[in-house]
N, C-alpha and C positions, 0 to 999 in steps of 0.2 A: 370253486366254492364261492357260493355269493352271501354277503351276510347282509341284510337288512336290517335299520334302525331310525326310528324316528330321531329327531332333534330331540334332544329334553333339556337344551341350556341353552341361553340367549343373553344377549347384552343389550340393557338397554341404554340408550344415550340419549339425555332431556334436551329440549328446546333450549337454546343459548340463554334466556332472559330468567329461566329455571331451575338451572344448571349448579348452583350455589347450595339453593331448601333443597336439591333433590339429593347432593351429595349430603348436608346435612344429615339427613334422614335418610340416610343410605340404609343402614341396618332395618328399617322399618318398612321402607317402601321393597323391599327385598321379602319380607317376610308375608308381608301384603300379598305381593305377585305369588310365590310361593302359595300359598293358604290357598286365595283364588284359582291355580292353575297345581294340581296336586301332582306328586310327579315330575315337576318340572323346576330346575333352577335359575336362577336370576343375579345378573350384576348388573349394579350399575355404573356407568364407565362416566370417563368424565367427557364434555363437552368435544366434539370431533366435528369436523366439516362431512359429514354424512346427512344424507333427508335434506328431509324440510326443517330449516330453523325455528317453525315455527309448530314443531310438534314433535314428538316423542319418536325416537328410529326403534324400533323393535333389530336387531342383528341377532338372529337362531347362528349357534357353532353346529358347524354343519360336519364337521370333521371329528375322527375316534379313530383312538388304536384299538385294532381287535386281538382276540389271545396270543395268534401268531405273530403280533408285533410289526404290523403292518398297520399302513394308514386307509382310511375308508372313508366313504363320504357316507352323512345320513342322507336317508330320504329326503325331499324339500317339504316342509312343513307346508300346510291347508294353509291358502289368504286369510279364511275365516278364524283360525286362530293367530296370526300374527295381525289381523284387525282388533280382536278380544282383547288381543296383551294391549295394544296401543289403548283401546279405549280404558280398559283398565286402568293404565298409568293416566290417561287425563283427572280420572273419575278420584284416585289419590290425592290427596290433601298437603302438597308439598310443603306448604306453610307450617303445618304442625298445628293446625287447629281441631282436628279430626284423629289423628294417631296418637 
């Protein structure tokens, strides 16, 4: 039996210089990503040595238990929307000037 499933949760982890307004506004830029990408949830994690420091890491959970209580992998999510998510979080207003 093969089950298939997209990603629909992802972590995201801000640039280290960023890393403070975005836990901040954790609740907000959550809801943000949410609104924009419908279907899909969002954390944001705190600062980790992953990516580029100098830009937002998109990480999709790639992993689910299915009915039978086994672990599964999703599908690998399109570049094109883990580009979306990223630019999305640039286009976010970490400061709090905008939310």
């Amino acid at each position: 039996m093969i089950i298939e499933r997209e990603v629909l949760e992802f972590i995201i982890v801000p640039p280290f210089e960023h890393r403070a307004a975005a836990t901040a506004a954790k609740e907000f830029f959550e809801t943000y990503l949410s609104n924009r990408f419908p279907g899909h949830r969002f954390r944001i994690g705190p600062f980790a040595p992953v990516g580029d420091d100098d830009d937002f890491c998109v990480l999709p959970i790639m992993n689910f238990l299915g009915d039978d209580g086994k672990s599964y992998m999703c599908n690998q999510p399109k570049r094109w929307l883990l580009q979306e998510i990223a630019d999305a979080c640039r286009e976010f207003d970490v400061a709090g000037r905008r939310h």
